[in-house]
C-alpha positions as a Python dict, from the first residue, in 0.01 Angstrom:
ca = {
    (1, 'X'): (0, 0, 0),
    (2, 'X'): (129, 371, -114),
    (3, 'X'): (201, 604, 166),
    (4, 'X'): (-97, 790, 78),
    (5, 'X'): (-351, 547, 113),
    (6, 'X'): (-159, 445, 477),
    (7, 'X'): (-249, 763, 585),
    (8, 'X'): (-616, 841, 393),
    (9, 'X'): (-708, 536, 575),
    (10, 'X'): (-562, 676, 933),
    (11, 'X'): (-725, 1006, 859),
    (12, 'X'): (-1024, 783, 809),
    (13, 'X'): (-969, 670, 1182),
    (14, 'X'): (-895, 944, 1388),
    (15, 'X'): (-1186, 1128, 1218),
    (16, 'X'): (-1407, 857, 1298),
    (17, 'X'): (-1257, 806, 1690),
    (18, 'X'): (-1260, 1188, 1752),
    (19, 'X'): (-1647, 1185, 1616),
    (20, 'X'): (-1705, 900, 1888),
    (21, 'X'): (-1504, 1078, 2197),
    (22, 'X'): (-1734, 1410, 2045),
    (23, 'X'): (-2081, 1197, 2127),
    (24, 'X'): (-1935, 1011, 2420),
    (25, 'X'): (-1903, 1369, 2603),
    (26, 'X'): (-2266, 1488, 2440),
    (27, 'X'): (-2426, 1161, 2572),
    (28, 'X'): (-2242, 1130, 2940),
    (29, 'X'): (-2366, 1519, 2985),
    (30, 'X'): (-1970, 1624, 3031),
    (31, 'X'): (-2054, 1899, 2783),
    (32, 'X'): (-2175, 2094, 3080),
    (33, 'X'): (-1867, 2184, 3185),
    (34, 'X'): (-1586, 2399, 3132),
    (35, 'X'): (-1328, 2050, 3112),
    (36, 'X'): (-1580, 1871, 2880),
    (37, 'X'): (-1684, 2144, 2630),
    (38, 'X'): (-1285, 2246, 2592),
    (39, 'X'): (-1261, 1883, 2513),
    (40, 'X'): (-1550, 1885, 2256),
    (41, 'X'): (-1378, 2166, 2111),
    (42, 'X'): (-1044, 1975, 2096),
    (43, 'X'): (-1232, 1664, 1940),
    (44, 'X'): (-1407, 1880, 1678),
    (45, 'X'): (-1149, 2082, 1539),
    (46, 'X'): (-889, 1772, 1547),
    (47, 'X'): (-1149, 1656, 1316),
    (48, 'X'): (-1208, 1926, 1087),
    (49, 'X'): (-797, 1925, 1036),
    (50, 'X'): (-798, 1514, 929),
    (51, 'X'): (-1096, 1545, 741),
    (52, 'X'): (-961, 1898, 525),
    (53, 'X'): (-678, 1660, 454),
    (54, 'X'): (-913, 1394, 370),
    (55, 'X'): (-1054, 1619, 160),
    (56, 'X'): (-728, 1765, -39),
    (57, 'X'): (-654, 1385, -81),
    (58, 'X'): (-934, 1317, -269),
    (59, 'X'): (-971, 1655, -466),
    (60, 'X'): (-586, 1570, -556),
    (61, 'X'): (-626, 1290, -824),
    (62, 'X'): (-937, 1512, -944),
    (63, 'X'): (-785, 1822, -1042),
    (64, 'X'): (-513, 1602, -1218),
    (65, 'X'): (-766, 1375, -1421),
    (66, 'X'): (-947, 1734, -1466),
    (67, 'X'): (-646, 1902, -1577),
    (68, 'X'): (-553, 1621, -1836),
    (69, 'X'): (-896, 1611, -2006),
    (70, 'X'): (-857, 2014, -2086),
    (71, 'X'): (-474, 1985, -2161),
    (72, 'X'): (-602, 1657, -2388),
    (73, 'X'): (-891, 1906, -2541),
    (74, 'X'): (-1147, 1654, -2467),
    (75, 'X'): (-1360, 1862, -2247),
    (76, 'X'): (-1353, 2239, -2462),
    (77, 'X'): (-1271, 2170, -2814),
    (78, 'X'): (-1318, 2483, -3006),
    (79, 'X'): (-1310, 2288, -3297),
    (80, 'X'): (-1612, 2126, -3221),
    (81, 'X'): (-1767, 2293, -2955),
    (82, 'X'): (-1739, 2637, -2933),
    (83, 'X'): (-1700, 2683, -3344),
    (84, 'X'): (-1993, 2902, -3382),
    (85, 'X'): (-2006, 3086, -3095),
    (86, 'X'): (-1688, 3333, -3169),
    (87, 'X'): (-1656, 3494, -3506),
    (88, 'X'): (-1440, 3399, -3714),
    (89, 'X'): (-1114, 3616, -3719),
    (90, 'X'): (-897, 3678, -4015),
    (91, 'X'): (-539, 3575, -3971),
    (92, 'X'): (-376, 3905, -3964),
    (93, 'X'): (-600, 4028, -3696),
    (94, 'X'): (-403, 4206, -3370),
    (95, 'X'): (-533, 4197, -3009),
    (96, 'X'): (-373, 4503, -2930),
    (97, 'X'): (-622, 4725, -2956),
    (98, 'X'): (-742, 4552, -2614),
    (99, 'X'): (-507, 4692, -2317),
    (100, 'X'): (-603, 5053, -2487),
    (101, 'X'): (-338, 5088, -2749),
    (102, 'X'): (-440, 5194, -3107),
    (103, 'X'): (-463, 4897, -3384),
    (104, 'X'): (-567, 4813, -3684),
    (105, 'X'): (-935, 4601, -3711),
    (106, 'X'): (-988, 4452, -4018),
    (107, 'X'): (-1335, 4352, -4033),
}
């Protein structure tokens, strides 16, 4: 097993034991107090951190396979896709004219 998927699966672990010690206190009543709530507090945000990372583990191979299907042009071909929506534009045409300098249009 990668590295990776040693420690998805021990994310997967503490976020599930610090979710348990969270309802233990709730259901015991400990919650009333000042000892018990700081430890809530401890148990929830310990589990926000492991399950963000959770979360950038599984948005990682996402973006990738995400990134690869534009860089491949399988998602926005203009070719196919987007052919009629822009005009077409001669070859000689300049973009210049866009950050405010003067240029020659041709159509």
């Amino acid at each position: 097993m990668s590295d990776r998927g040693s420690l998805f699966l021990f994310s997967l672990g503490v976020i599930l034991a610090y979710l348990a010690a969270a309802a233990w206190l709730i259901a015991t009543g400990q919650v009333a107090y000042i000892d018990g709530l700081f430890l809530l507090i401890c148990c929830l945000t310990l589990t926000m951190a492991f399950s963000l990372y959770v979360k950038y583990l599984i948005g990682l191979p996402l973006s990738s396979y995400s990134q690869e299907l534009v860089r491949g042009g399988r998602i926005c071909d203009v070719q196919h896709i987007g052919q009629n929506l822009l005009p077409h534009l001669p070859e000689n045409y300049s973009f210049a004219g866009m950050a405010g300098a003067r240029s020659t249009r041709v159509f």
